[in-house]
ROTORTI-925023 format. One record per residue: x, y, z of N, C-alpha, C in turn. Coordinates in pm, whole numbers, plus 50000, padded with zeros to 5 digits. Atoms other than C-alpha are relative to their C-alpha. Last residue first. Example, Ala and Ser with C-alpha at 12.3 -4.5 7.8 and 13.67 -1.06 7.14 Angstrom:
2
499184988149994513674989450714499235010950073500894988150000512304955050780500905012050000
This chain:
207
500764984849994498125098048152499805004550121500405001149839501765078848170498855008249955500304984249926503465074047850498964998350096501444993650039504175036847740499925012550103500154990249855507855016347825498325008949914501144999449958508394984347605499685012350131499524986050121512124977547559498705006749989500594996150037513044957347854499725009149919499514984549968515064931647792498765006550009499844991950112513814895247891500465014450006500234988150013514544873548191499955008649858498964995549995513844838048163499995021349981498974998150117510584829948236501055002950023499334986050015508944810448535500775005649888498724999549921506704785148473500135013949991498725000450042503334798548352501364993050092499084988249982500514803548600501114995249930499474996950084498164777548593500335012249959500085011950100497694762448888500565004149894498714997850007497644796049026501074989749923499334994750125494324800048911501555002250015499885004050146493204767449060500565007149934499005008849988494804775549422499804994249832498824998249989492774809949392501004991649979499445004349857489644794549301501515005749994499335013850001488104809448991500645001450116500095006149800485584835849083500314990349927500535011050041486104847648674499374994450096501204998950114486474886648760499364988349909501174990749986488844885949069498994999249897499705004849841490694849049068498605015850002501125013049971490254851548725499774999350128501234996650083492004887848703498914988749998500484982149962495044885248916498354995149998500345007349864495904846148791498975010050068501095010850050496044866348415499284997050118501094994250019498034892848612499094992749914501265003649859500594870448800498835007349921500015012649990503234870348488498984995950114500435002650143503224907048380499584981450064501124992450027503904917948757499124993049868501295000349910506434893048770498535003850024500325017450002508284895848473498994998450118500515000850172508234937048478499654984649985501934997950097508584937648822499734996749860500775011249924511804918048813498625002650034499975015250095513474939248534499044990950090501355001050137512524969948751499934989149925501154997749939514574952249065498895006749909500485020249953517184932748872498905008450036500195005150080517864974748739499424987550003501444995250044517874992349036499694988649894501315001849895520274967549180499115002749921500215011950051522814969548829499184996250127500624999850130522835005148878499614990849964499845005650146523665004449177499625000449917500435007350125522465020649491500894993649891500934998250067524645047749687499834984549956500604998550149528165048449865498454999949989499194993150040528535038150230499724999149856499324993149890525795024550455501005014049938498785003449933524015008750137500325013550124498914993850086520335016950085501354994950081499624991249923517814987950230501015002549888498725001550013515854976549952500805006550085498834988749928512104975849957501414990749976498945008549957510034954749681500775012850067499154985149942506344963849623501434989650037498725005749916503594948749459500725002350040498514997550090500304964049389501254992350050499415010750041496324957649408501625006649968499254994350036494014988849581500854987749971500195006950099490494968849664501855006049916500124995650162489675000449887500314990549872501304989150033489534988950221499315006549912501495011450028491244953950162498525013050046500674994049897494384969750060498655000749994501414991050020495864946549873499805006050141499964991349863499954935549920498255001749907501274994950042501814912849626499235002750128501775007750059505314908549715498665005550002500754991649947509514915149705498444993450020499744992250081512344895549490499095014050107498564996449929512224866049709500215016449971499634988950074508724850549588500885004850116498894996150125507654818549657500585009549950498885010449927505714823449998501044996949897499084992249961504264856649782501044988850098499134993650062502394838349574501055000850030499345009650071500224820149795501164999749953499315010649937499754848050020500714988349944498874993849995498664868349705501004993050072498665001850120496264847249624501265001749981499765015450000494344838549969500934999249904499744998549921493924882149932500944985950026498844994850031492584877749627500784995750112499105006250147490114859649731501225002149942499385001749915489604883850019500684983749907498084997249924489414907549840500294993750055499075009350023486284891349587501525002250083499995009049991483654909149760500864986849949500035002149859484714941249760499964985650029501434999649942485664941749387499894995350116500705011149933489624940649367498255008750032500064999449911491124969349111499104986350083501475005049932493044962048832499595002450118500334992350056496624977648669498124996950026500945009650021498034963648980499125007949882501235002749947500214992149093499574990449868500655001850136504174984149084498404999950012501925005049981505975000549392499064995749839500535003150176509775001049402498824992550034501115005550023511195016449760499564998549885500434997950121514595022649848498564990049913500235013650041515155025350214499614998449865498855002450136516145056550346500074993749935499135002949976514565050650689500864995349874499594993449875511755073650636501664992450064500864998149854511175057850319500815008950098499255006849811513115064250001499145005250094499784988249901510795067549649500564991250065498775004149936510275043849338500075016150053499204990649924506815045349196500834994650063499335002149927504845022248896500985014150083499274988049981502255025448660500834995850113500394995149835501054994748488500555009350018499674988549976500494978248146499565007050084500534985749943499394945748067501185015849991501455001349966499334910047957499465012350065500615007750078502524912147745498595000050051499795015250031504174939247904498934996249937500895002550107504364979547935500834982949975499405006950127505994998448229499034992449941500905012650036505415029748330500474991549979499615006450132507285053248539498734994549950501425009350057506985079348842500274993349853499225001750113510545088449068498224992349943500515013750023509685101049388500295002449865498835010249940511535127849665499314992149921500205012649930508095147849691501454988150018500934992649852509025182249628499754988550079498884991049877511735169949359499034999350093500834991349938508935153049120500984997550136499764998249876510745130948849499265011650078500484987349873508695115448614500825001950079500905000549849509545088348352500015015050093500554988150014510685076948028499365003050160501254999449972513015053548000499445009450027500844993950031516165054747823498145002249986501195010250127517865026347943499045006849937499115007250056520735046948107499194989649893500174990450093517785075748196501154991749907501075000850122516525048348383500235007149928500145010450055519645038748598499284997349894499345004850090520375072348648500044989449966500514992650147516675079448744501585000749942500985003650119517365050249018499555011749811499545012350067520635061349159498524994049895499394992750065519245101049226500634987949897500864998350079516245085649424501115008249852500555007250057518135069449633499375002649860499025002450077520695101649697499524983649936499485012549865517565119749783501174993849919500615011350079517305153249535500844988450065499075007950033518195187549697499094985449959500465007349906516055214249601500724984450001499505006149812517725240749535499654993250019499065004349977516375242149150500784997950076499875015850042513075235649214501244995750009500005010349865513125264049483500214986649934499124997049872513965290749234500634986650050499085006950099511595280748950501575000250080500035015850051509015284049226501154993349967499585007649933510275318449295499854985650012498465004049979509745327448992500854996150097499425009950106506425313048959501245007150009499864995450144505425335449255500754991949917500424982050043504535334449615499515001549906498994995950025504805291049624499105015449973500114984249943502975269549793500975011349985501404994949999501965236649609500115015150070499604994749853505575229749447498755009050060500684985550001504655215249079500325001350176501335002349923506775180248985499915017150024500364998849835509745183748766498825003350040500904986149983510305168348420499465000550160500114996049843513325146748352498985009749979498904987049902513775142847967499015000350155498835007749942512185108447789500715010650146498965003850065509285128247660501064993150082500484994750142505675143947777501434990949929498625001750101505665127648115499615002249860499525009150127501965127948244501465006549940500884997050163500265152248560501454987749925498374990450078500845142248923499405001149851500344987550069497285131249057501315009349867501185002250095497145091849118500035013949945499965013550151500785089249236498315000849911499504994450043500405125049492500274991649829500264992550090497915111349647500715009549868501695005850059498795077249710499745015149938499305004550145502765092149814498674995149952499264990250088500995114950085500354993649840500924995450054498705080750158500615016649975500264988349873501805062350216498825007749945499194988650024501415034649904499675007050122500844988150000500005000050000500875012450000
């Protein structure tokens, strides 16, 4: 589940127009020149500085928004296309959130719910989370930051590469489980092995 600062801020931000860095809006500001001021002082987490060089190295397209400290993407697979946020928690921690491009109907969350558990006892990488007040579906993998130096490049990277397979690879299961009422243990049944990793080349603009 996203912090409900980072919730509102992920459903409202406005859409990436091109590959280039574009900065988030600063809600209290005198005067647009001071705005343009404060964007540029504003220092930028040293998590959040390793991931958008990792994506601007694969030329992805994505959001940065200074005020908040968060990095907004898409990515685009075979059975879908989702939005995704990478911010540092309170204890610096590097967070990669993929939302569920579906939401859970009340009565099937807890279905879900039986699914995810399943899932997630196999899964190393991070795991699937609803929030059973609102039906909200996403996965999430923290990373503590190193002590000394920064991130990797080749971290960030296993860690979008591994949404991207994952995410893409549970959302059939997702969707029967919510909108067929197939049994959780049947639709996991058939769930693909696991793939080998592919590149990603597949990114889609954000509305």
């Amino acid at each position: 589940m996203i912090p409900s600062e980072k919730k509102e801020d992920f459903a409202n931000s406005p859409s990436p127009r091109s590959a280039n860095v574009r900065l988030g809006t600063l809600k209290s500001s005198p005067s647009p020149k001071f705005l343009t001021q404060m964007k540029d002082k504003l220092p930028i987490n040293k998590v959040i500085t390793a991931v958008a060089d990792c994506l601007d190295a694969k030329s992805f397209q994505y959001e940065l928004k200074k005020d908040k400290q968060l990095i907004r993407l898409g990515l685009d697979a075979k059975n879908g296309r989702w939005s995704c946020i990478a911010y540092a928690d309170d204890s610096n921690r590097f967070i990669f959130q993929s939302m569920i491009p579906v939401n859970a109907p009340e009565e099937r969350r807890l279905a879900c719910a039986e699914l995810f558990t399943r899932i997630n006892q196999n899964l190393s990488l991070g795991h699937f989370a609803i929030d059973l007040s609102d039906g909200e579906l996403s996965f999430r993998t923290t990373v503590p930051s190193p002590k000394r130096g920064r991130l990797t490049r080749d971290v960030v990277d296993h860690i979008v590469g591994g949404h991207h397979i994952l995410v893409d690879r549970f959302i059939p299961a997702i969707t029967r489980v919510l909108f067929s009422m197939t049994d959780p243990t049947e639709a996991l049944s058939e769930v693909p092995p696991k793939p080998s990793a592919p590149e990603i080349s597949a990114r889609f603009r954000l509305n």
